[in-house]
C-alpha positions as CSV (number, residue, x, y, z in Angstrom):
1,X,46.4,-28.5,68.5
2,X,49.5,-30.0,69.9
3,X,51.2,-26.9,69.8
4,X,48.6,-24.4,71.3
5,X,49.3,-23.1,74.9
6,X,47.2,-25.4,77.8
7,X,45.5,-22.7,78.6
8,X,44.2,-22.1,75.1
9,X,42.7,-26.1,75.3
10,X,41.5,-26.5,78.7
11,X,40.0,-24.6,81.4
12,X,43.3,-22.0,83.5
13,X,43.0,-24.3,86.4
14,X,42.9,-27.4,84.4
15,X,45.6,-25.8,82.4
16,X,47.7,-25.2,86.1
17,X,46.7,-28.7,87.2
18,X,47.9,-30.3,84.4
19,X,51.5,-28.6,83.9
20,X,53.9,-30.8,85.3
21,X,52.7,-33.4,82.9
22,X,52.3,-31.1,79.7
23,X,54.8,-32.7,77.9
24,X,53.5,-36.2,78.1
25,X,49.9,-34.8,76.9
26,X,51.5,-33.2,73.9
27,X,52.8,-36.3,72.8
28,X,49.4,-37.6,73.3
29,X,48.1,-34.7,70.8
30,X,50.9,-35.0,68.4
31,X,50.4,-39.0,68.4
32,X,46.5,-38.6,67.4
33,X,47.5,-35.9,65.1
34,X,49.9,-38.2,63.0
35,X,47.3,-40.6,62.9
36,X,45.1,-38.4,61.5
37,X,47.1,-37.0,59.0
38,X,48.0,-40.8,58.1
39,X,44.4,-41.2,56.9
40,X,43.4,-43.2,60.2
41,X,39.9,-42.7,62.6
42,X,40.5,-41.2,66.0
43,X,37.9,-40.9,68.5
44,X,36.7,-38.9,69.7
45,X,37.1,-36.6,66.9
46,X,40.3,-34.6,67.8
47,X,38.3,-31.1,68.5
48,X,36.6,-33.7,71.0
49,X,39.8,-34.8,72.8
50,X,40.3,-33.0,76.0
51,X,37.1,-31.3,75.8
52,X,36.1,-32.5,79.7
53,X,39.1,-30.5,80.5
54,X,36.9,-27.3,79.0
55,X,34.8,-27.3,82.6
56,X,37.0,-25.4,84.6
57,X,38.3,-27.7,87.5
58,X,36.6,-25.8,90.4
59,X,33.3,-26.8,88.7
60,X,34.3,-30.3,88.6
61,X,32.3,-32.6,91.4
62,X,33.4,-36.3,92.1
63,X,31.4,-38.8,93.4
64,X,33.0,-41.5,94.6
């Protein structure tokens, strides 16, 4: 997962949002991933992890 494009994780715009800090989230991703492969539970499940970045951003309504 760590080493698929953004845009093939998230939503485009999320994908655009999120850019400057792609490399930060990628060490994230590869983090979880050695934890996983080192027998350890991660939650959410890893297909799970950035999943509320699958609503593209335009969609997405705050209430503050």
């Amino acid at each position: 997962m760590a080493t698929l494009p953004l845009n093939e994780l998230m939503a485009a715009d999320w994908a655009e949002a999120l850019r400057p800090v792609d490399g930060q989230l990628r060490g994230v991703l590869t983090f979880l991933a050695a934890e996983v492969a080192a027998g350890h539970q991660v939650l959410p499940s890893p297909s799970n992890v950035l999943r509320a970045f699958r609503q593209p951003l335009a969609d997405v309504k705050v209430l503050v």
